[in-house]
N, C-alpha and C positions, 0 to 999 in steps of 0.2 A: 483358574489361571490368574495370575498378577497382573492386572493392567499396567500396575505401574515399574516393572521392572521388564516386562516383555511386548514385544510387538504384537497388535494385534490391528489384522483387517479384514473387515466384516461386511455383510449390508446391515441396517439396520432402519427399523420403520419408528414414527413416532406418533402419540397421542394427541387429540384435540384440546387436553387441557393442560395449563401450563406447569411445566414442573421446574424445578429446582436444583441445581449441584453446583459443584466444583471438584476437579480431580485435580492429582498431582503427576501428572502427566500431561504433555503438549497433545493436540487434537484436532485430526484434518476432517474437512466435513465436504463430500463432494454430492451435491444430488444428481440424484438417477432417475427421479420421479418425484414432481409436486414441489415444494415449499418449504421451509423454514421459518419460522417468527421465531427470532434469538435475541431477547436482549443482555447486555451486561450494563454497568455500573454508567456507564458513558455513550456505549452503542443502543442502536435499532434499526435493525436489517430485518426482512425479510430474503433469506436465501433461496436462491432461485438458480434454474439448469444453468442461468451464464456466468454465475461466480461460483466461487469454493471459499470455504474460510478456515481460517485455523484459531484454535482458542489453545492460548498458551497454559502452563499450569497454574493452579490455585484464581484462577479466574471467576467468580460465581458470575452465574450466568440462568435465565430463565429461558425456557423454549418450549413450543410445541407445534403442530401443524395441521391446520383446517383442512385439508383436503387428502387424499389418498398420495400416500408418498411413499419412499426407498430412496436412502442416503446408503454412500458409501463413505465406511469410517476407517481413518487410520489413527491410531493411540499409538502417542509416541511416549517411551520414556525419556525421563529427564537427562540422561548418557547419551544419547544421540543430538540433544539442543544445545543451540547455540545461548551460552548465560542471557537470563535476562529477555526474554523473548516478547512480543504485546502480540495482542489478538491484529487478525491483517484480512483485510477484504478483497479477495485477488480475482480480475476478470480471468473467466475458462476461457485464455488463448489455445493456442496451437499444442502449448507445452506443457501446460496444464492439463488441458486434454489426453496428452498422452499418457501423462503422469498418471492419471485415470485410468487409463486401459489398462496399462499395466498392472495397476493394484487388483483391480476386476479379476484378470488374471489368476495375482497371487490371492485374492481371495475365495476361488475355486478348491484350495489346498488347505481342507479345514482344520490342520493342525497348525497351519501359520508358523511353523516354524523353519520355513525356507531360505538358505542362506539368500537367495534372488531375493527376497521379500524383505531380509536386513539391509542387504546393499542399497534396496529400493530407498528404504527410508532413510539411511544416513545419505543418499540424495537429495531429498525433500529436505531433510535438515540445514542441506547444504545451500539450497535454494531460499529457504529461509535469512541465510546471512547474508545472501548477495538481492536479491528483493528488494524492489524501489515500495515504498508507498504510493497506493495510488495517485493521490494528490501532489504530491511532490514530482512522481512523472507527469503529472498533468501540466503543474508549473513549470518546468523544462518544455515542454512543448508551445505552451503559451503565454511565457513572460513576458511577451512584445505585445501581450493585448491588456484592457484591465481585469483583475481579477478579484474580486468578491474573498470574503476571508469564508463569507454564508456558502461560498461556490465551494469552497476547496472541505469545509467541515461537511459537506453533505455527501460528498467524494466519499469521505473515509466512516460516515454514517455515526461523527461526532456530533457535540452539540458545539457552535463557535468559540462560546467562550473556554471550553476545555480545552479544543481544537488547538489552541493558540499555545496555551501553554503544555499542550503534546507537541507541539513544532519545535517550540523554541527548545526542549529538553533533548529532542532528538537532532536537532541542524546547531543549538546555538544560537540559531537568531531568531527573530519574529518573522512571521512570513512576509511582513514589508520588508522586511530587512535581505531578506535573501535574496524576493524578486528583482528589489535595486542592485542586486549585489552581480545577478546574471547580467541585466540589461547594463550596468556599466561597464562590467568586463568588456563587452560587444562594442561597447562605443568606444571604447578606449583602442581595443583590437583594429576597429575599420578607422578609426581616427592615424593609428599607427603603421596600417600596414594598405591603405587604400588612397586614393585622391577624391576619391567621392567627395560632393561637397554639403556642407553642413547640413542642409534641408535634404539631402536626398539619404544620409544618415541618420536624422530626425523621423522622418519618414518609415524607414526601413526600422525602427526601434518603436513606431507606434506611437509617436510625439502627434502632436496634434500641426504644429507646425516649428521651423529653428529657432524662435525664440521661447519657448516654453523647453524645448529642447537644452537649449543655450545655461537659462534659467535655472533649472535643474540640473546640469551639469556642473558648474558653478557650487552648486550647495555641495555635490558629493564632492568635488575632487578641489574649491577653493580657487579655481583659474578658470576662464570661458574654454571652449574644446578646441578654436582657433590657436590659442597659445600653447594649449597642450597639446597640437599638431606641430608646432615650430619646435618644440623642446624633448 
């Protein structure tokens, strides 16, 4: 069978010593039992039952696993991916999990050739383009606190310094740049559309207190926030 031109989903066990490849197909990786040690050019994870990962194609990658294990594997071809795909370290929520059951599923059906089992993956592909990184949903959740760039690259099991210039190629900015970029929207927002007053917006944005607040407002937008409440 072509991996690379057909779907295939399987279980598959792996060895104590480290091996070696790269395919040319996309490659979901969900465990069922035990571990993972994967690294690639830039990663090192250790996969475990609460994530799943996918390794895009032509990605060389090393792996293997010390302990008694069973992964379930989805190979995807390159026709169902979305151009241009990166390896992605996705926590097993609710929908991932399901995503799971169902592949389990279709991989009871040892010819794999079910249309339920194409629909499945040009799902999964599909998930693929709408897919936050984790890091990046992490900064959404907490751009009102400080954040570490060492916090956000250990997130996505970079090393910092890559980290930084993987952000900037996929947002455009630096991760400084984009955290200033939320918390000023929001002050600009409660500046315009609130009477709250400056310390209790300072406050509410994580400021230590209104004039550092102040301070800082000033550098981004060129006017204090009092003035740009009047105008």
């Amino acid at each position: 069978m072509d991996s690379g031109k057909q779907v295939i989903c399987e279980k598959r066990t792996y060895s104590k010593e480290f091996d070696s490849h790269q395919h040319d197909f996309g490659q979901f990786l969900f465990p069922l039992q035990g571990s993972l040690d994967i690294q690639t050019k830039w990663q090192k994870i250790n996969l475990n039952s609460d994530y799943c990962f996918y390794l895009p194609p032509e990605c060389n990658h090393m792996y293997r696993s010390t302990d008694r294990n069973e992964f379930l594997i989805l190979d995807i071809p390159n026709h169902y991916l979305p151009s241009k795909t990166e390896s992605m370290y996705l926590k097993l929520d609710k929908q991932w999990s399901s995503i799971r059951f169902l592949l389990l599923e279709e991989a009871r059906d040892q010819e794999n050739t079910t249309a339920a089992l194409n629909d499945l993956t040009r799902y999964v592909a599909q998930k693929l383009r709408v897919s936050t990184s984790p890091s990046i949903d992490f900064i959404h959740k907490h751009y009102k606190e400080s954040i570490r760039v060492e916090t956000l690259a250990d997130i996505e099991h970079y090393h910092p310094v890559y980290y930084s210039s993987w952000f900037k190629q996929k947002t455009g900015k630096s991760p400084k740049a984009y955290i200033t970029e939320l918390r000023l929207n929001d002050a600009k927002q409660l500046l315009k559309t609130t009477s709250w007053s400056i310390s209790s917006i300072s406050e509410e944005l994580g400021f230590e207190n209104s004039s550092s607040f102040t301070r800082w407002f000033v550098k981004c937008v060129g006017k204090p926030p009092q003035q740009y409440r009047k105008h």
